[in-house]
N, C-alpha and C positions, 0 to 999 in steps of 0.2 A: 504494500500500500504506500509505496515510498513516493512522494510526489518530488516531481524534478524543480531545483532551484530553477531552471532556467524559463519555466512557466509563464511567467508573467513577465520576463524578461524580453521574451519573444515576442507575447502577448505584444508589449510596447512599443517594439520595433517595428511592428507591423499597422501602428496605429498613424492618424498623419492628422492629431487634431494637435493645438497649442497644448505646451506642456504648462503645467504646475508645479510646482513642489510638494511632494507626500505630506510635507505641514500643515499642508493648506489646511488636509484633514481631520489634525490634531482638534484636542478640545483644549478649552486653557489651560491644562497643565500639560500641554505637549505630548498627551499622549493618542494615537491613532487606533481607534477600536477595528483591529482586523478583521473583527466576524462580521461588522456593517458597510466596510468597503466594497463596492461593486464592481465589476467587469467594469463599464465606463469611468469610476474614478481613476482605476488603476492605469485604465488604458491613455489616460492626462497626465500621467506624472513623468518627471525626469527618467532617463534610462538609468543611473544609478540609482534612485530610488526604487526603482522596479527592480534591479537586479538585489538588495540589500533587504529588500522585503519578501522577492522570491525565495532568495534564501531563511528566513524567518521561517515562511510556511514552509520550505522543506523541512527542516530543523522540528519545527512543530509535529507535523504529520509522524516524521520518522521515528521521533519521541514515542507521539500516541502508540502507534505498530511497533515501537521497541526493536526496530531496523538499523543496522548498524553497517548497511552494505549497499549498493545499488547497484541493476542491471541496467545497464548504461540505454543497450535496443531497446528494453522496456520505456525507459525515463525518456525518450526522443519519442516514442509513441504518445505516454499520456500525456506528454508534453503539446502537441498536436493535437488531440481530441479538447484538452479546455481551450485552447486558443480559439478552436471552432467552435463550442460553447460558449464562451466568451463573445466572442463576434457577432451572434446567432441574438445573445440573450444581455445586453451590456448596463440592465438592471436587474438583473443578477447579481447576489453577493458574490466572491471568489470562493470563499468556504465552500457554499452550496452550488457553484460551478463544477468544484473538487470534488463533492459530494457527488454530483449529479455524471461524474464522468465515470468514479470508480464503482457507485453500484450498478452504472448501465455494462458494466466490466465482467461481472460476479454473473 
């Protein structure tokens, strides 16, 4: 269930609206609630931002699933299926994009 850093990374490179900074999203004490971020916020923010947050949710995910390894074919597939969800649906939270790819998976 290991979801790939590069997710949202790609997500963003592929996007061609003005960027933001992931701040924007913060609340006053600077912190970003990842579970209400959506496909389209992410898909606005700076490529570093999106690459330092991709990482975050992979980190998380891998946590949850106690994954300590990654298959790289796998990680460039699921990597591909949210970008297309994400695309598709960019009021969508990311969480529930993640969600929505790995149990249409199982």
């Amino acid at each position: 269930m290991a979801i790939p850093c590069l997710v949202v990374a790609a997500f963003i490179a592929s996007s061609a609206s003005a960027q933001v900074p992931l701040s924007s999203y913060a609340d006053k004490n600077g912190y970003v609630d990842v579970q209400k971020l959506t496909c389209a916020q992410l898909a606005g923010t700076f490529q570093e931002d999106a690459d330092l947050l991709a990482a975050w949710y992979s980190g998380w995910y891998n946590g949850l699933a106690k994954a300590h390894r990654a298959k790289i074919s796998r990680v460039k597939d699921d990597l591909h299926l949210v970008i297309v969800h994400c695309k598709a649906n960019p009021n969508v939270t990311i969480i529930k994009a993640i969600d929505s790819v790995f149990k249409g998976k199982k």
